[in-house]
C-alpha positions in Angstrom: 11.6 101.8 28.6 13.9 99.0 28.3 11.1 96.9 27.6 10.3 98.9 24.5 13.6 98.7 22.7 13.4 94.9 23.0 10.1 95.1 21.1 11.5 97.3 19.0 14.4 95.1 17.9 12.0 91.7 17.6 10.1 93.4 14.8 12.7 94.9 12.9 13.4 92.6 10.1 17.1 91.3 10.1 19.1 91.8 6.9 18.0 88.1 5.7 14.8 88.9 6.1 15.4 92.3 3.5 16.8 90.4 1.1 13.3 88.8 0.1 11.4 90.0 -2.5 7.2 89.6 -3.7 6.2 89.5 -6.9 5.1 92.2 -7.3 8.7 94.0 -6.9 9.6 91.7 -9.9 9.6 93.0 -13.4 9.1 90.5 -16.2 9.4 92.9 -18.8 13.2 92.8 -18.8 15.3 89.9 -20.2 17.3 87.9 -17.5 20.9 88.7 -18.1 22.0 85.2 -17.6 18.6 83.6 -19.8 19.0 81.5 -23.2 16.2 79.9 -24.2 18.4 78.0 -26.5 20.8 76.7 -24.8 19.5 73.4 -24.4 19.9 72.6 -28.2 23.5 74.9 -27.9 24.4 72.5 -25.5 22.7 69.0 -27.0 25.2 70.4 -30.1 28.6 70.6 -27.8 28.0 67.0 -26.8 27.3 65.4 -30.0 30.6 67.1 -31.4 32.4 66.1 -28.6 31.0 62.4 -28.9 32.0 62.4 -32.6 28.9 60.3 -33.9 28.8 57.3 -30.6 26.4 56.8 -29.0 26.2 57.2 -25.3 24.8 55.3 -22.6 24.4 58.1 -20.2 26.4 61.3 -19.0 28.8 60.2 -16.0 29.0 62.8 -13.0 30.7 63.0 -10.1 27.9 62.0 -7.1 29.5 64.7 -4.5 30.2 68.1 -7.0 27.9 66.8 -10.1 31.2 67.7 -12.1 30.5 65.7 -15.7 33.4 62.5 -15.8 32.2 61.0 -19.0 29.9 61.6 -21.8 30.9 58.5 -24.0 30.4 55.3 -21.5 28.6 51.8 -22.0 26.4 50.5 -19.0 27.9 47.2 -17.7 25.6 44.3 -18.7 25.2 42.5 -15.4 26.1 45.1 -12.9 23.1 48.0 -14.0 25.1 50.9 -11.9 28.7 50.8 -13.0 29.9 51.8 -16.4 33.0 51.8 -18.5 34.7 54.3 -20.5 37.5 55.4 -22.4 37.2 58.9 -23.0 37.2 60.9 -20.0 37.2 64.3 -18.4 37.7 65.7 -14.6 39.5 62.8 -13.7 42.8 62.0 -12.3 44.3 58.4 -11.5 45.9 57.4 -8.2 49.0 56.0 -8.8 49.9 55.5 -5.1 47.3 52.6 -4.1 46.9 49.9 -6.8 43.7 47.3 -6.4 44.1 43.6 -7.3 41.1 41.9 -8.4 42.1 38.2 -8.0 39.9 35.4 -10.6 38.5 33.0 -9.4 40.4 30.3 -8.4 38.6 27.1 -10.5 37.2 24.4 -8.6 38.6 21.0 -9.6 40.0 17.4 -9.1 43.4 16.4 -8.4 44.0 16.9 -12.3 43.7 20.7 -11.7 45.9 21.0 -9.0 48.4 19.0 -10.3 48.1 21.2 -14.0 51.4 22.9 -14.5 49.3 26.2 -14.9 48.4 27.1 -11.9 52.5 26.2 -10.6 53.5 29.0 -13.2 50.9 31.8 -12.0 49.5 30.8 -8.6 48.0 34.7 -8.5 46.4 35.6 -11.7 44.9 39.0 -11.3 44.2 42.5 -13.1 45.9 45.9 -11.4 43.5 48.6 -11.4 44.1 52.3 -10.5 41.9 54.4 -8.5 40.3 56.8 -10.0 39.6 60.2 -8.6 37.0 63.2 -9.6 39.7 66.2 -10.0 37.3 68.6 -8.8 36.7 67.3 -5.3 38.8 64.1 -5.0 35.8 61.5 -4.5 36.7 58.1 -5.7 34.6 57.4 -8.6 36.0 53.9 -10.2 39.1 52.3 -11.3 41.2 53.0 -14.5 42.5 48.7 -15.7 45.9 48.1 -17.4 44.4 48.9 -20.8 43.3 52.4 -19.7 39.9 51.5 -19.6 38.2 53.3 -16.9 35.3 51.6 -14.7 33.3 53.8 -13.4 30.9 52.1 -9.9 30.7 55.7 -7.8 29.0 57.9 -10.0 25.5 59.8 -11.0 24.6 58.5 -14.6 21.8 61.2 -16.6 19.8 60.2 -19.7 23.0 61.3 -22.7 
């Protein structure tokens, strides 16, 4: 007897299981609630306001919660994944770690070394910011002393 209530309980579908429906159980004669058809060209409309006649490189997103960053940015010209803008959304700047990205120290003769402009500023650099998606807190680029923001950590889409 005990050996037919296990049986028993194997076929009985588990709530999961319920939950799927056929085709058939479908009807297509009602409207989706949550359907526009045109809210494609509602939403193509939203962006080019919000653009203000630019022109856009891509749409910017955050690569961990696809939470749009940018929809005005221009592709960097040697470095094909990173991209710069100044308009921004969803993002907030770090102001407790600051990055240092040191030039490039020229290579030269004893004329250079002994030029009085490296004496003056041996460590010529630009301070950049982190910058953080405010959704979910993944670093997505750097903000530079001009407020530009530099965007390397992100999902670029066709604007």
């Amino acid at each position: 007897m005990e050996e037919d209530k296990t049986k028993h309980a194997m076929d009985s579908p588990t709530n999961s299981q319920q939950t799927v429906s056929d085709d058939e159980e479908l009807d297509y004669s009602v409207k989706p609630e949550f359907y526009d058809s045109e809210l494609d060209e509602k939403d193509e409309l939203w962006a080019q306001k919000k653009r203000k006649g630019r022109t856009s490189d891509a749409v910017l997103s955050c690569p961990a919660c696809f939470t749009t960053l940018s929809l005005d940015c221009q592709r960097h010209e040697k470095y094909l994944t990173q991209y710069r803008a100044v308009f921004v959304v969803n993002c907030k700047v770090g102001g407790e770690r600051l990055l240092h990205q040191s030039t490039p120290k020229p290579k030269g003769g004893k004329r250079h070394r002994d030029s009085d402009e490296s004496k003056v500023n041996p460590a010529v650099g630009e301070t950049f910011k982190q910058v953080f998606c405010q959704v979910c807190s993944t670093e997505v680029g750097a903000m530079d002393e001009e407020e530009v923001y530099h965007f390397f950590n992100v999902l670029p889409s066709e604007s």
